[in-house]
C-alpha positions in Angstrom: 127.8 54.1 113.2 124.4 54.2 112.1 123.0 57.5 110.3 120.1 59.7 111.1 118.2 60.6 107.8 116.8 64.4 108.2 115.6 66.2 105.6 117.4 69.2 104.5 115.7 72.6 105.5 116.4 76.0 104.1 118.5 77.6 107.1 116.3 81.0 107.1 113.0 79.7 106.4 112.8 76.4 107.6 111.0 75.3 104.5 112.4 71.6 102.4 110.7 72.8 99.0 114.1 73.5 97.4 115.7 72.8 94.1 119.6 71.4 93.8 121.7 73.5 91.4 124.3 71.4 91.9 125.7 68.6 93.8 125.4 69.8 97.1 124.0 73.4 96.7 120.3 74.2 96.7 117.4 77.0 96.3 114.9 77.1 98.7 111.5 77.6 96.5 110.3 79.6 99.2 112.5 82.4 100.1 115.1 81.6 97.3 117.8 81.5 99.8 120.6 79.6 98.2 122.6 76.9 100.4 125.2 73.9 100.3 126.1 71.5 102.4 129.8 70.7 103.7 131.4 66.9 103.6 130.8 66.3 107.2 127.3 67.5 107.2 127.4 69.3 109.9 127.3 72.8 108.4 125.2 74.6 105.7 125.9 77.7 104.3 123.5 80.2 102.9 123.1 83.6 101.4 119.7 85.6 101.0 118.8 87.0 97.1 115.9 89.7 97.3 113.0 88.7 95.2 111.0 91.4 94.0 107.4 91.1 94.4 105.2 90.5 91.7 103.3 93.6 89.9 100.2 94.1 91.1 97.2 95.0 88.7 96.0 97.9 91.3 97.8 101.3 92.3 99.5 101.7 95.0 97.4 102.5 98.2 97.1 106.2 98.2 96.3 107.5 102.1 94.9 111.1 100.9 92.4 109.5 98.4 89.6 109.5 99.8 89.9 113.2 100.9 90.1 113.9 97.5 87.2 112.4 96.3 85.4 113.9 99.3 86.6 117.3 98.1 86.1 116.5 94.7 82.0 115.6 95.5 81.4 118.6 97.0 83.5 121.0 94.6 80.8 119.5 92.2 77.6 119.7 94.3 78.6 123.5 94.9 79.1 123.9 90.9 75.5 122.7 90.0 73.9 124.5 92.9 75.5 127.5 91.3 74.3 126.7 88.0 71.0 126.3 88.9 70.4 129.9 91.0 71.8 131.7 88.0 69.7 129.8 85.5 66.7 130.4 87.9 64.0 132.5 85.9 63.9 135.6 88.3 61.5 138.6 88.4 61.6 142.0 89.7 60.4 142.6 93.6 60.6 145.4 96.3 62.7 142.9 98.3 66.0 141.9 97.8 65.8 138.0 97.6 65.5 135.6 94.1 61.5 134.8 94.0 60.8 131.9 91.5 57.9 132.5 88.7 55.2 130.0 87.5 54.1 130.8 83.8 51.6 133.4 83.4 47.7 132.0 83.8 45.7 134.1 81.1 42.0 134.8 81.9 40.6 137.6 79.6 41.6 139.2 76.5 40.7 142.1 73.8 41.1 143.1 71.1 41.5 147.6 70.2 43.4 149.3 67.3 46.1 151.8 68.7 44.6 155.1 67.8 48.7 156.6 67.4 49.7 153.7 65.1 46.3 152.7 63.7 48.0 149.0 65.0 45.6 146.7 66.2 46.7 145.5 69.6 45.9 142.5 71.8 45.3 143.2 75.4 45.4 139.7 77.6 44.6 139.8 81.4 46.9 137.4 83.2 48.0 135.9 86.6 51.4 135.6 87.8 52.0 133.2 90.9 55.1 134.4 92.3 56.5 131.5 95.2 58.2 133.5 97.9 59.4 130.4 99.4 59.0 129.3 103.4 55.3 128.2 101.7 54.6 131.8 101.1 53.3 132.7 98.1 51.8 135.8 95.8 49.8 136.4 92.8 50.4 139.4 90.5 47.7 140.8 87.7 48.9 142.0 84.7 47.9 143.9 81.7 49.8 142.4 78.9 49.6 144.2 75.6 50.8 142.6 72.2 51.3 144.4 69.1 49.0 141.9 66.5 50.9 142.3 63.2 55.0 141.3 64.4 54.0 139.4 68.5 56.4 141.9 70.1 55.0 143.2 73.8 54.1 146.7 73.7 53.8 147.1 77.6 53.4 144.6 80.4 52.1 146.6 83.6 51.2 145.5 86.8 47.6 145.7 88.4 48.2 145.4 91.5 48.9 148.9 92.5 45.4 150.0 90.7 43.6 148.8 93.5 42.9 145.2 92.4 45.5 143.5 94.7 45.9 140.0 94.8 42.4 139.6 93.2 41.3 137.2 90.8 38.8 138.6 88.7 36.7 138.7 85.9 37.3 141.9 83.0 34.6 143.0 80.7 35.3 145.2 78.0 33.0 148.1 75.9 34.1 150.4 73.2 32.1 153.5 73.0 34.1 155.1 70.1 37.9 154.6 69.4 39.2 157.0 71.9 36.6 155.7 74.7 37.3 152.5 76.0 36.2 151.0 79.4 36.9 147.5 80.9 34.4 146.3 84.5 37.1 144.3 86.9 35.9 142.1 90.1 32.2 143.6 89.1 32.4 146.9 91.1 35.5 148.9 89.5 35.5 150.8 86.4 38.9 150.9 84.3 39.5 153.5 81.4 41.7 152.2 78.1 44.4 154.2 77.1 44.4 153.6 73.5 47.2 155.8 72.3 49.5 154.6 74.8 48.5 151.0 76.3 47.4 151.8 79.4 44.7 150.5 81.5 44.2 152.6 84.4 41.4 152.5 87.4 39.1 155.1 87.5 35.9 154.5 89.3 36.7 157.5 92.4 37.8 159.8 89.3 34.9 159.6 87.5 32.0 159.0 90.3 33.7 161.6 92.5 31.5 164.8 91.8 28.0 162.7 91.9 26.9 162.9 95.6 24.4 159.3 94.9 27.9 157.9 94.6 29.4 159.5 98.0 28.9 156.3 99.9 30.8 153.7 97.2 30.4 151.9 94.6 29.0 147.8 94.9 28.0 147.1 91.2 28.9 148.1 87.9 27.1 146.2 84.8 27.4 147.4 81.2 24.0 148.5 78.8 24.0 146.3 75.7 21.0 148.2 74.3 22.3 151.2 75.3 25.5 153.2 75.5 25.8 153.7 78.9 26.4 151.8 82.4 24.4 150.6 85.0 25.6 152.2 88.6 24.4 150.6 91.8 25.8 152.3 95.0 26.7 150.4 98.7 22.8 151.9 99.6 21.6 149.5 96.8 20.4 152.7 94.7 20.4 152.6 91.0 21.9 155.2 88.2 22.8 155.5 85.0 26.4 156.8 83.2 26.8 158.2 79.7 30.1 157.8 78.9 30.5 159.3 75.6 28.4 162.9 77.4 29.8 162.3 80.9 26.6 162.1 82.4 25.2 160.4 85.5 21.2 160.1 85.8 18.7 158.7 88.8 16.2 157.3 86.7 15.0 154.9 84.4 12.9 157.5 82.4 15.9 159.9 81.9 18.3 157.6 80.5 15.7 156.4 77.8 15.6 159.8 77.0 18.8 160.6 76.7 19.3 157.1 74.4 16.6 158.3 72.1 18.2 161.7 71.9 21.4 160.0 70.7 19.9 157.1 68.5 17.5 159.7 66.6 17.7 159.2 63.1 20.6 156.7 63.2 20.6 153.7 61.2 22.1 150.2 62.7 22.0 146.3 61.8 20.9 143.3 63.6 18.9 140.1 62.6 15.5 139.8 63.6 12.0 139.0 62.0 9.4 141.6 60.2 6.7 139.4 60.6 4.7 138.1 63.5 6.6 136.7 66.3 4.5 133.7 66.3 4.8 132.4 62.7 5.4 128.6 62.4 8.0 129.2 59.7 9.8 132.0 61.4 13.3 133.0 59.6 16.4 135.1 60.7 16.3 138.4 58.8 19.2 140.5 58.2 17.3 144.0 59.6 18.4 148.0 58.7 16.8 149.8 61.6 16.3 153.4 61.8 14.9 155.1 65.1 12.7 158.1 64.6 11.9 160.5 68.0 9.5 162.2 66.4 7.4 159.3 65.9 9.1 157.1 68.7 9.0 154.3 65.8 11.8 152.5 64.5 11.4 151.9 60.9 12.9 148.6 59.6 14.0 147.3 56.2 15.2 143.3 55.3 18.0 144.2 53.0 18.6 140.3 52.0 15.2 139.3 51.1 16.1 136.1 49.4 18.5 134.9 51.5 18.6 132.3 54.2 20.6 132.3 57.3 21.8 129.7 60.1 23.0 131.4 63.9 23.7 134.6 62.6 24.9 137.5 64.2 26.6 141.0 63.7 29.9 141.2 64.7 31.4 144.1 63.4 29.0 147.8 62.4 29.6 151.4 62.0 28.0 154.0 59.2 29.6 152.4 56.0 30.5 148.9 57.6 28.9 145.8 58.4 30.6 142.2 59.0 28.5 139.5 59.9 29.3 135.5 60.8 27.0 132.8 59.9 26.8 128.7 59.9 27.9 127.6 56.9 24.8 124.7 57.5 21.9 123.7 59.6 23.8 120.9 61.4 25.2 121.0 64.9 28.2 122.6 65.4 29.0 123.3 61.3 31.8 125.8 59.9 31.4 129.8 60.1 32.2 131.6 57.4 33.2 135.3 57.9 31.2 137.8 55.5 31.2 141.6 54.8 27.9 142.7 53.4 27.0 145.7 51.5 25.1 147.7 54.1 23.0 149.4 51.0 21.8 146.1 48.7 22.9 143.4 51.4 24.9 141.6 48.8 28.3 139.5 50.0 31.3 141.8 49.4 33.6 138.8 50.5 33.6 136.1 52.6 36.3 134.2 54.4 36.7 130.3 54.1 34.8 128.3 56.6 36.6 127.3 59.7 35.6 125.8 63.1 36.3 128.6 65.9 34.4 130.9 68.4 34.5 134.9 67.3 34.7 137.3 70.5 35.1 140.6 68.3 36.0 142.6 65.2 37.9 146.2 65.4 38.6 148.7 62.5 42.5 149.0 62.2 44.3 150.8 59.5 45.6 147.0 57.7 41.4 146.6 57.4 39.6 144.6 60.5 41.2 142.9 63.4 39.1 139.2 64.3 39.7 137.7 67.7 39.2 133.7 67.3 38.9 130.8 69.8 39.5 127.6 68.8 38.0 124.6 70.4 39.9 121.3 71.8 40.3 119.6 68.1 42.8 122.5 67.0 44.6 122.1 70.7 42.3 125.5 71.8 44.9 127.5 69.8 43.6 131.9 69.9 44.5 134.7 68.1 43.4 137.4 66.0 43.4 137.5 62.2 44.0 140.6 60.0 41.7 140.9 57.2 42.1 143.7 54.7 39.3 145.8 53.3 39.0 143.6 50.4 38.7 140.4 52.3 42.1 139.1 52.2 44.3 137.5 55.2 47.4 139.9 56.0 48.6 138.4 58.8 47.5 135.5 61.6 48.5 135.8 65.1 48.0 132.7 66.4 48.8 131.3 70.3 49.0 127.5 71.8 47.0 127.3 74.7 49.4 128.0 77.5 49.9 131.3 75.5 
């Protein structure tokens, strides 16, 4: 009887791919069942060995993972949020809510000495812009004032509440004597500087209340430069004139030269000028003692540095026993100043400070010598400051400022 051939299958799998062990007795290579086969071929036994999976490279599938990251994200989001409001510069406000500051935007400054501390003391005029969020915004002027010889803020007062609001605007200062100080703001309001205790305070109804010219409001105020008083123009378009130093106001143009000649009478000042004719092809700066005489209604004037020559000169700094001066160092454009204190009897240079490239705005008398405000022009990065010179000429101390300062 004639044979079938079949091939041998694993009895759980199905699959021929096995390996004999022995004569008769296989492992399939696919499920690793082991099987035989009897001597009549017609049965096969088997039995099933477990194979354990190969080791994956890759955790284990973890259902709640992505929560966690989810959860993880947001814990983190919430932590730098956080972060950031309380490292959020913050300022002070009637409301409740976090407002966010830009730096401060300086405009004007000056320079005084503090009449308790003899100190001088840097006064700068700056702009706060305060964002209130929901594109609301709101600016804040302040009157910033720096002690010159260590940097450390005196006082830093708002203007708002002096009547200047949110206003932008120009300050112009004038010192009548130590102890009288007066700034012009947006043109038409007069301030007072409180020199003992850094205060600048507005006081244009206080002063102008008693003069009935003035009942209908002020529209202009303009400092005298020739004279110590102030130009008043009232909302009628009237004009007066205000002594500060005497507290006096005046209608006319005649009574104030009076009262300027009353005051100048047989004081001696400084400024450069020319004794001889104004027309002279060969016309020179002369350094000029002037002395005004009511009596004669003359001023008498005397060139105290005969011999000398001078390039854009001008007084900065005068009293009775004082006098400091700047001058080009050359005739060229734009040359070096050099800084000089003069002898106000025989004109000769008491000392001089080394040349330097900057703008002057003003010299005050403080009790370390003379306080100098400086400006310095884009090839020093615009830095400012003021510079303490002693009486005999020497640098105590240089407060200087970048330009965002």
């Amino acid at each position: 009887m004639a044979k079938d051939i079949k091939a041998i299958q694993c009895p759980k799998c199905g699959s021929t791919f096995k390996q004999e062990v022995k004569p008769d007795f296989y492992k399939c290579q696919n499920c690793g069942t082991e099987y035989f086969l009897n001597s009549d071929d017609k049965h096969i036994y088997h039995h099933t060995e477990r194979i354990t999976p190969l080791q994956s490279s890759s955790p284990p599938f973890n259902p709640r993972l992505p929560i966690f990251i989810v959860l993880g994200a947001i814990a983190l989001m919430a932590t730098v949020f956080i972060a950031s409001m309380l490292l959020q510069p913050k300022v002070k406000s009637n409301n409740s809510y976090v407002t966010y500051k830009t730096p401060r935007s300086y405009q004007k400054s000056f320079v005084y000495s503090n009449t308790a501390t003899g100190d001088p003391v840097y006064l700068r005029m700056g702009v706060d812009y305060i964002n209130k969020g929901n594109n609301k915004s709101e600016q804040e002027l302040h009157a910033q004032f720096d002690n010159v010889m260590d940097g450390k803020v005196l006082a830093d007062r708002i203007m708002n509440n002096d009547g200047m609001g949110n206003n932008r605007c120009s300050f112009n200062f004038k010192t009548y004597s130590a102890n009288l100080i007066f700034a012009i703001g947006c043109e038409n309001l007069l301030f007072q500087l409180d020199a003992r205790n850094n205060r600048l305070t507005e006081v244009t109804k206080t002063i102008f209340k008693d003069y009935s010219g003035l009942s209908a409001g002020v529209a202009k105020l303009e400092f005298d430069y020739r004279k110590p008083m102030i130009n008043v123009m009232n909302n009628e378009g009237e004009t007066f004139y205000y002594f500060p130093a005497l507290k006096k106001l005046v209608n006319t143009e005649q009574e104030a030269d009076e009262i300027w000649k009353e005051l100048s009478n047989n004081k001696r000042y400084f400024e450069f000028g020319y004794l001889g004719d104004y027309f002279d092809d060969k016309k020179e700066n002369q350094l000029l003692s002037v002395t005004y005489n009511k009596a004669t209604d003359q001023n008498s004037k005397r060139n105290i540095t005969p011999s000398r020559k001078y390039f854009g000169p001008a007084v900065i700094y005068q009293d009775e026993t004082n006098l400091i001066i700047e001058v080009n160092t050359t005739a060229a454009p734009d040359p070096p100043i050099s800084v000089q204190k003069i002898d106000v009897q025989t004109g000769k240079i008491l000392w001089a400070l080394p040349p330097d490239k900057f703008y002057l705005s003003q010299v005050v008398k403080c009790k370390q010598g003379y306080a100098i405000e400086y400006r310095k022009d884009e090839e020093a990065d615009y830095v400012h400051g003021v510079m303490v010179v002693s009486e005999a000429g020497k640098m105590v101390h240089n407060y200087q400022l970048g330009r965002t300062e």
